[in-house]
C-alpha positions in Angstrom: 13.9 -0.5 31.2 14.1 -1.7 35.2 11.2 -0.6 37.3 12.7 2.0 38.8 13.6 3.7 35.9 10.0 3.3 34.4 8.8 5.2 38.2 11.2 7.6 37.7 10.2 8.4 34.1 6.4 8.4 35.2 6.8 10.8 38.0 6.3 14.3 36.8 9.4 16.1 36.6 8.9 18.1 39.7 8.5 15.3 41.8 11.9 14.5 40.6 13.0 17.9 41.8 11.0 17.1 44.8 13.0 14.1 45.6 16.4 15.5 44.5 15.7 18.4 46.9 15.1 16.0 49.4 18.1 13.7 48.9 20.3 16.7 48.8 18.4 18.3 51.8 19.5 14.6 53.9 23.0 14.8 52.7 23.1 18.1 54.1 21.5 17.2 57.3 23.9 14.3 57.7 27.0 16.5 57.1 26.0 18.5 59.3 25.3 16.3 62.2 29.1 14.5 61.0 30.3 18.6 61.3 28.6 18.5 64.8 30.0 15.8 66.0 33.4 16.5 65.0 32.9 19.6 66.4 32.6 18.0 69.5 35.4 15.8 69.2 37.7 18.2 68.2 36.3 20.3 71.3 36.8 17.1 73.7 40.3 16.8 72.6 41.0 20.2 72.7 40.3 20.3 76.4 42.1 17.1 77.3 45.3 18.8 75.8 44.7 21.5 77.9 44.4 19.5 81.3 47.4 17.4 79.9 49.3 21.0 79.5 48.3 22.3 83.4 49.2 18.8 84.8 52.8 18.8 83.2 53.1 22.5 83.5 52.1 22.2 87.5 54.6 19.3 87.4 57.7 21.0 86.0 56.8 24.0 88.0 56.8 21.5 91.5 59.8 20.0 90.2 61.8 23.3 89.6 60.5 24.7 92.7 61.9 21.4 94.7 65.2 21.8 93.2 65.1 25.7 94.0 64.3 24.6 97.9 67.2 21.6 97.6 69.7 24.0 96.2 69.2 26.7 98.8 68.9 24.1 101.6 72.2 23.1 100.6 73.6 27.0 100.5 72.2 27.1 104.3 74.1 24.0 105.4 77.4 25.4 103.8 77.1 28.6 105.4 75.9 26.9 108.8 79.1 24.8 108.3 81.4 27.8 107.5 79.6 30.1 111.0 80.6 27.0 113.1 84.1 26.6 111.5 84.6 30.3 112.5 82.8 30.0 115.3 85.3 27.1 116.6 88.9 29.0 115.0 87.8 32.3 117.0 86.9 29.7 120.8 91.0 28.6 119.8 92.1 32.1 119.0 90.3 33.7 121.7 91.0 31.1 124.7 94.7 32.4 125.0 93.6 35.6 125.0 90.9 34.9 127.6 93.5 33.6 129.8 95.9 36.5 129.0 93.3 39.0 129.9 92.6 37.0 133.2 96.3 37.2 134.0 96.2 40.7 133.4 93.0 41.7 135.5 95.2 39.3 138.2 98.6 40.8 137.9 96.9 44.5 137.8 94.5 43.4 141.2 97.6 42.2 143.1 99.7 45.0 141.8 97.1 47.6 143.1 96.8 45.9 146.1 100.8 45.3 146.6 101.2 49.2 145.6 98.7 49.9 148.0 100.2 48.1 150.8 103.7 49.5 149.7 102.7 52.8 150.2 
């Protein structure tokens, strides 16, 4: 028999209950400090995944937003293109008939004025 054993068979068998209990009561404790601890891991990851969620979730949203502003910068530069297209064809189309209505207001003046005289 090893001297342990020969302690443990001397000690009264509620001082063995005494030291189970507190061998259990540890193992408890340390469990519980490893269930802490994880607890706090698990917490600390938990928000890290969060702020990694916001960050690419503000990122997508920049990006869409920028191609939002491209695309309708674009659809402005078309239609600017397209007012000054028209606004060139109607300066051709409407010269002639500029000069046209100038000849007219000219040949109506001198006709009053030659009718006038006539009469």
């Amino acid at each position: 028999m090893t001297a342990q054993e020969k302690a443990e068979v001397e000690r009264s068998p509620l001082d063995q209950i005494r030291q189970v209990e507190s061998e259990v009561a540890r193992s408890i404790a340390d469990a519980r400090n490893r269930a802490k601890l994880a607890a706090k891991e698990m917490s600390a990851q938990t928000d890290d995944i969060k702020h990694k969620a916001r960050s690419e979730g503000r990122r997508e949203g920049e990006q869409h937003y920028q191609e939002i502003i491209t695309e309708a910068n674009m659809a402005a530069e078309r239609l600017l293109e397209q007012a000054h297209t028209q606004a060139e064809e109607l300066r051709q189309t409407g010269i002639p008939q500029i000069n046209a209505a100038a000849r007219f207001a000219v040949d109506t003046v001198i006709g009053s004025h030659q009718e006038a005289a006539e009469a």
